[in-house]
C-alpha positions in Angstrom: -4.0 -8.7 -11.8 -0.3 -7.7 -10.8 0.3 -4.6 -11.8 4.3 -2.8 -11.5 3.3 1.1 -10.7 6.9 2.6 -11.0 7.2 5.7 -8.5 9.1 8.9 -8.9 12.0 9.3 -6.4 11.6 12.9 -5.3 14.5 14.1 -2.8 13.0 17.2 -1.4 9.1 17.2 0.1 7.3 19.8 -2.0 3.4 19.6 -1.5 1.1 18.0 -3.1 -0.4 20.2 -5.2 -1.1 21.1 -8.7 1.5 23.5 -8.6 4.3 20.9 -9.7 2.3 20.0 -12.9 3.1 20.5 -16.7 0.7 21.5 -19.0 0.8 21.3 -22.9 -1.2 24.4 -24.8 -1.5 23.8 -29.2 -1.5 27.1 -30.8 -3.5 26.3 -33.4 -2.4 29.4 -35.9 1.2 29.2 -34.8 1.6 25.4 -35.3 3.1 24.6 -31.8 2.7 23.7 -28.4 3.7 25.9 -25.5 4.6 24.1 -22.2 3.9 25.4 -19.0 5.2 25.0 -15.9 2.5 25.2 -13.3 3.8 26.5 -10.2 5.3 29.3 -11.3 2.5 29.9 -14.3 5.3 30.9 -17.1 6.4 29.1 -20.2 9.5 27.4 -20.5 9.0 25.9 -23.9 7.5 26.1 -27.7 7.2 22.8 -29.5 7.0 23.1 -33.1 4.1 20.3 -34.2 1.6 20.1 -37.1 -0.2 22.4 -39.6 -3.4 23.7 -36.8 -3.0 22.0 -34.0 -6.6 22.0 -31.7 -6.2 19.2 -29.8 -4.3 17.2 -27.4 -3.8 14.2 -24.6 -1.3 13.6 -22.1 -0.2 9.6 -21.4 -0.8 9.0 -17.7 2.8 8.0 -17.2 3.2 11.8 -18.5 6.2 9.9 -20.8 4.2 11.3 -24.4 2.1 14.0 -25.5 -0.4 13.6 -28.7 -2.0 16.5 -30.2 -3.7 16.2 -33.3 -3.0 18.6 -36.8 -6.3 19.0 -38.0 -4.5 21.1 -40.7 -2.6 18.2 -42.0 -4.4 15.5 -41.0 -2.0 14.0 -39.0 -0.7 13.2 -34.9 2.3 14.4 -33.3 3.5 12.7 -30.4 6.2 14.4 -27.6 8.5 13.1 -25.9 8.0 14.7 -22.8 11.7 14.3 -21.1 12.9 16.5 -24.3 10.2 18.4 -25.8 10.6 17.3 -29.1 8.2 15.7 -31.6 9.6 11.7 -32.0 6.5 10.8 -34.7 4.2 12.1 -37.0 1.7 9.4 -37.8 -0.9 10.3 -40.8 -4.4 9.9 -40.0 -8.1 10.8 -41.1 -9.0 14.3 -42.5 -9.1 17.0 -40.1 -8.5 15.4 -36.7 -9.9 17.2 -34.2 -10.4 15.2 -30.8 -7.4 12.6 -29.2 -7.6 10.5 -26.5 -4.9 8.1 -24.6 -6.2 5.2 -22.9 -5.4 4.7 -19.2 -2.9 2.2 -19.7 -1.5 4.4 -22.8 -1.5 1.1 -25.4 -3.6 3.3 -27.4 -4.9 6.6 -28.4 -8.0 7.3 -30.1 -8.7 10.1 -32.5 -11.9 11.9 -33.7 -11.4 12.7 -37.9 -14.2 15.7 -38.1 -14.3 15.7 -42.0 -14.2 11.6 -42.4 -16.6 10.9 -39.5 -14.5 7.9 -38.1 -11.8 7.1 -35.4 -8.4 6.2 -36.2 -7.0 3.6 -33.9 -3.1 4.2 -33.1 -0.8 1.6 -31.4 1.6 3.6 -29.2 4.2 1.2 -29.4 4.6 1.4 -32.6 3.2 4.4 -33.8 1.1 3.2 -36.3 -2.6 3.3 -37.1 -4.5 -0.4 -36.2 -7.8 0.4 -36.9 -9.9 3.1 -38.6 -14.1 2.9 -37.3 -16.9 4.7 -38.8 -18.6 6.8 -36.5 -21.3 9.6 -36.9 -21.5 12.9 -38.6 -18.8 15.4 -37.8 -17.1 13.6 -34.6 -14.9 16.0 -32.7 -14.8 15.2 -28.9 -13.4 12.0 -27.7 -12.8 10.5 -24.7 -12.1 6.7 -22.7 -13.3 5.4 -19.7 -10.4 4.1 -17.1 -10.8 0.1 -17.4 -10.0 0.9 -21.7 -13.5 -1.3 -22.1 -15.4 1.5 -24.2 -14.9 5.2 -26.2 -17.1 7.5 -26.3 -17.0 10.2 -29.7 -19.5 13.7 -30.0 -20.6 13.4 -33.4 -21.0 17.3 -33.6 -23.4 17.0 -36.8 -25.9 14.6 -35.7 -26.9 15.3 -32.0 -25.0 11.8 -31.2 -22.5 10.2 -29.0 -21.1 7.5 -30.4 -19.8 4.2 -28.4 -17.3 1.9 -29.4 -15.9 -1.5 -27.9 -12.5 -1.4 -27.8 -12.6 -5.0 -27.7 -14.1 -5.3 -31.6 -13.7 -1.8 -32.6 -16.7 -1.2 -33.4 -19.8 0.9 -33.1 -21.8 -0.7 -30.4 -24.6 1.9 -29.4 -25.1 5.4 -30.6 -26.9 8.0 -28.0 -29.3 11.0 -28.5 -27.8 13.6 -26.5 -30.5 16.3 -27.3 -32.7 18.1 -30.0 -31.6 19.2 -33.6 -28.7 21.8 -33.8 -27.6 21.0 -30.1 -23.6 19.9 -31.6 -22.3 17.9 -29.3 -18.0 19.0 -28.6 -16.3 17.8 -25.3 -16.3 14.6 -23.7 -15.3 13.6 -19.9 -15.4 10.3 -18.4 -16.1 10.4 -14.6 -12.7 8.6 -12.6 -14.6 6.1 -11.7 -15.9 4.8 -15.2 -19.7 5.5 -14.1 -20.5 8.1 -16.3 -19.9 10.6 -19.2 -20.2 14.3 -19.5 -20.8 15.6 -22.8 -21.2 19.5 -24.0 -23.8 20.0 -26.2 -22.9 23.7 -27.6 -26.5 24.7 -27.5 -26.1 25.2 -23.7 -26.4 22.0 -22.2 -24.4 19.3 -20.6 -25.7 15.4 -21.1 -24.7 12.8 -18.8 -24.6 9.2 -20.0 -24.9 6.5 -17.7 -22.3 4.0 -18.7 -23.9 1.0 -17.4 -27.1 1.5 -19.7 -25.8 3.8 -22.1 -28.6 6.0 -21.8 -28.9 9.9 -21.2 -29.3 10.6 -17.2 -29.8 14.0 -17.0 -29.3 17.0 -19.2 -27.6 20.4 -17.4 -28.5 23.8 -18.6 -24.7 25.9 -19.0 -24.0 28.6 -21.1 -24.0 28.7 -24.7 -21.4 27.4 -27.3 -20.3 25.0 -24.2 -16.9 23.4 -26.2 -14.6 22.2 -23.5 -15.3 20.4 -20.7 -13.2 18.4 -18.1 -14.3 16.2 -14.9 -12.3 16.6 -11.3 -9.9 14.0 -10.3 -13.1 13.0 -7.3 -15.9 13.0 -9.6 -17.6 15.5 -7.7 -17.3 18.4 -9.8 -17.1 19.0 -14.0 -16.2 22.3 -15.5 -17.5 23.6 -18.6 -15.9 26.0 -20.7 -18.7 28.5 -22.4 -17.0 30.0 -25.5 -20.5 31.7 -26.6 -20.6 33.9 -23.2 -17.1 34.0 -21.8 -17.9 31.9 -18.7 -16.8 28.3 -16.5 -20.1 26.7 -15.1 -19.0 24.4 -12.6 -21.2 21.2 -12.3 -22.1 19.5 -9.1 -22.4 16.2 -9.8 -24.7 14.4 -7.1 -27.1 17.0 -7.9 -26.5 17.6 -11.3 -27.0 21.0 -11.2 -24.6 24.4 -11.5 -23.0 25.1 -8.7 -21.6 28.3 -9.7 -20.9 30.1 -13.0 -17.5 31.7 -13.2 -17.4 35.5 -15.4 -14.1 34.7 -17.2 -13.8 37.8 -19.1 -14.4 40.1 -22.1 -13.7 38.4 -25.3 -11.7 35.6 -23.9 -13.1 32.6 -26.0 -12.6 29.7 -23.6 -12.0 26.8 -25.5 -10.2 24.3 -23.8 -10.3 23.3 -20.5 -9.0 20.8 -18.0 -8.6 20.4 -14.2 -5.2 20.0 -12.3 -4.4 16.3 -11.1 -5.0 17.3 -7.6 -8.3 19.1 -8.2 -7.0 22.7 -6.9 -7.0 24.4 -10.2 -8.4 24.7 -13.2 -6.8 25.9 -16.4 -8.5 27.1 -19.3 -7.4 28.0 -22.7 -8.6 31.0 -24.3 -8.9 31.4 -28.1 -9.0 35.4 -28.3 -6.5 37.1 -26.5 -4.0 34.4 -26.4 -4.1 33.3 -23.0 -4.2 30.8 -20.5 -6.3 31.3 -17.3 -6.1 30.0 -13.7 -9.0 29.1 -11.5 -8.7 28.3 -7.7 -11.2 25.5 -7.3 -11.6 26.5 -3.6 -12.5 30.2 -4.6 -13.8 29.6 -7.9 -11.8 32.9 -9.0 -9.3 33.7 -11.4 -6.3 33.7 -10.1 -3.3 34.1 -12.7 -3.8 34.7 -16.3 -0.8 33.0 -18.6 0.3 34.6 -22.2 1.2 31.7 -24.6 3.9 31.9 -27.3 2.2 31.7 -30.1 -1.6 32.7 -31.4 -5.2 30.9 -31.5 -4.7 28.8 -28.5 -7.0 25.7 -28.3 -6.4 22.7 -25.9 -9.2 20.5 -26.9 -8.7 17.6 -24.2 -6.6 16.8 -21.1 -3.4 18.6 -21.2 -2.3 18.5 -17.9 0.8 15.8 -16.7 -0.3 14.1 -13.9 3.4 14.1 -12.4 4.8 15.9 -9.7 7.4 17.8 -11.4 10.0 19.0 -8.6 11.6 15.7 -10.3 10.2 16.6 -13.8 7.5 14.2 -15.5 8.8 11.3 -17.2 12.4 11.9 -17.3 14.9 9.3 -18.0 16.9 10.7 -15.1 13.9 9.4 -12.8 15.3 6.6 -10.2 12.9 4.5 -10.5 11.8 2.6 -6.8 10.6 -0.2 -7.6 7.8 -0.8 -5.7 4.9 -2.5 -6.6 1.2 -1.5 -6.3 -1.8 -3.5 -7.4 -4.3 -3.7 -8.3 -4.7 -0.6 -9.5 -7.4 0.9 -10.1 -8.7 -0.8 -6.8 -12.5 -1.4 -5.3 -11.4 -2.9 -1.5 -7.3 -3.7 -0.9 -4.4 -2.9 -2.6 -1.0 -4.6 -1.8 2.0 -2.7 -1.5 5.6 -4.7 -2.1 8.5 -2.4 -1.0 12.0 -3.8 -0.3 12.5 -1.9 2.9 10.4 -0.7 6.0 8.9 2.8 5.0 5.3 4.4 6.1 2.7 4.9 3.9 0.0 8.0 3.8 -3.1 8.1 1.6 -3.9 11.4 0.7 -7.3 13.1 -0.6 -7.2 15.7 -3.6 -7.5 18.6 -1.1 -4.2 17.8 0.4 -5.5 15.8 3.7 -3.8 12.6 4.7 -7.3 10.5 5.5 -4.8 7.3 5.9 -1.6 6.1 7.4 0.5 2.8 8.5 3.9 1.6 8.6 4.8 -0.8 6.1 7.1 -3.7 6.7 9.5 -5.3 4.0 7.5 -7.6 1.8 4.2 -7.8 1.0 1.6 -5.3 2.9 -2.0 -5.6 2.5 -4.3 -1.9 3.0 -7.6 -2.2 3.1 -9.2 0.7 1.1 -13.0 0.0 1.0 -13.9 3.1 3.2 -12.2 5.3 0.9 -14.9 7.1 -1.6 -14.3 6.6 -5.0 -11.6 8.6 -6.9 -8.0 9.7 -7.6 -6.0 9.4 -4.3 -2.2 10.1 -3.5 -0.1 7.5 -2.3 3.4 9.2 -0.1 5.5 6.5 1.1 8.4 8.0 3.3 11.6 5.8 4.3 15.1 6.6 5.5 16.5 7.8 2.2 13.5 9.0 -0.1 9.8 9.7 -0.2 8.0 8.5 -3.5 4.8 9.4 -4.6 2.4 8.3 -7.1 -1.2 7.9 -7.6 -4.2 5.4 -7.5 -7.8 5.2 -8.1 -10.5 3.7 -6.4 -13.7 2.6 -7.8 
């Protein structure tokens, strides 16, 4: 299927790196939502939202922000390119986990208290559809194609799965023994599997093809947050109960390294930059915001909030290069044309001038480069492994930049 992938114009080359990012912080004691500006680590606004605020996901256009009151019972939603709140939608009691689908028609939110799902309709706003779920569902999360949701029913030892098609129930998983409280959810880029954090100190990972448990990973204990890297190859766990970051590797399923965070930090939520460099994690004690180099696996920078009980349940982090902003209306739109996308073997590029196109891993290496022609141009990607890549296209009078994923 045709797809229109609108790129942002961006007048100077500035790296591609996670340090032109955006991420969004709810303050759940405070009632806002600090933004942060990612390569210079500082924040450079508060957001007043909802009564406790825990939890949050950013649209992949970066355009909206939705982070769910639990104090209330409703959802804010941000508009990005002015940091204000533009709705307040009511939903089920305490909402705890929110999820946007890829294509951002829909978001998908965890009630903790009423053990279902409220459906909302982005366009509009509006809640569609409201699905019973298990006992005490708090994390939430969708895989890429928008086919299925997976919810941690924190009360049961289950992960719930729904079909987005009939929004309903359609198989409910064992993650592990009695008391194990499953939190975060993380769907693999590719589609292939979920990550779930089971708070007695163990990951679970679903196979999404069977939906049946894989593998179970020991981490440490009261494991809330956790967040999968933009290649697949790595998931980060945020262990509130011991003041640590296990990081996953995911072809062997084991821990790869466990990172010492701190003395009463309290990670709670976590979430890895778009290009895989960093990861940021949000912790509940002393009011911060931590930075870990992914290459190191080392704090780097640690980020006060404005504002007290930091949570961050979810993806919080824009996806957009922000020497241009994320999402602005002042963006100049190129015009060119990308599909299919997500991609298994070719993708066809439409651009109304000759430029050159680079495909570019999350470490920063171009692995891929042609010129294009005016038209249609056909790139075969089959050789590519699967996961987030970085498409630069460079002509005489701007360089846009935007990203794709292969499966």
């Amino acid at each position: 299927m045709k797809t229109k992938l609108f790129f942002i114009t961006v007048f100077a080359i500035l790296g591609l790196s996670a340090n032109s990012q955006t991420a969004y912080v709810p303050n759940s004691c405070t009632h806002n939502v600090c933004v942060i500006d990612v390569a210079t680590n500082t924040v450079t606004a508060t957001i007043p939202v909802g009564g406790t605020p825990e939890s949050v996901s950013v649209s992949q256009d970066g355009s909206k922000v939705y982070v769910a009151n639990y104090g209330d019972n409703t959802v804010s939603v941000i508009n990005t390119a002015t940091n204000t709140v533009t709705a307040t939608i009511a939903v089920g009691s305490a909402p705890r986990g929110i999820s946007v689908s890829h294509d951002g028609s829909k978001v998908y939110v965890t009630n903790f208290t009423a053990n279902t799902v409220s459906v909302i309709n982005s366009a509009t706003d509006t809640v569609t559809a409201t699905i019973p779920v298990g006992s005490y569902p708090w994390g939430v999360s969708v895989t890429p194609d928008g086919s299925k949701v997976y919810v941690s029913n924190n009360h049961d030892n289950t992960v719930s799965v729904i079909n987005t098609a009939t929004n309903t129930v359609s198989a409910t998983i064992t993650v592990g023994k009695a008391f194990c409280a499953p939190s975060g959810v993380s769907v693999s880029p590719d589609g292939s599997k979920v990550y779930v954090a089971n708070e007695i100190d163990t990951v679970s990972v679903i196979n999404t093809a069977t939906d049946t448990i894989m593998a179970k990973i020991r981490v440490g204990s009261q494991a809330y947050g956790i967040s999968v890297s933009p290649d697949g190859s790595k998931v980060y766990v945020a262990n509130f109960g011991v003041n640590t970051v296990s990081v996953i590797n995911t072809a062997t399923n084991t821990v790869s390294a466990t990172i010492i965070y701190g003395v009463l930090s309290g990670p709670w939520g976590i979430s890895v930059s778009p290009y895989g460099d960093k990861v940021y994690v949000v912790n509940s004690d002393p009011n911060t915001v931590g930075v870990i180099n992914t290459a190191t696996n080392t704090v780097t920078d640690t980020i006060a909030v404005v504002g007290t009980g930091p949570a961050a349940f979810g993806n919080f982090i824009s996806i957009y290069p922000s020497g241009v902003g994320i999402a602005s209306p002042s963006m100049v739109s190129a015009g060119i044309e990308v599909y299919p996308n997500p991609a298994t073997n070719n993708i066809t590029i439409e651009t109304s001038q000759k430029s050159t196109i680079e495909i570019i891993n999350i470490q920063g290496q171009t692995i891929q480069q042609q010129p294009l022609q005016q038209g249609k141009t056909d790139i075969d990607i089959s050789g590519l492994a699967k996961g987030v890549y970085i498409l630069r296209l460079c002509s005489d009078d701007k360089t846009v930049v935007a990203r794709i994923v292969k499966e």
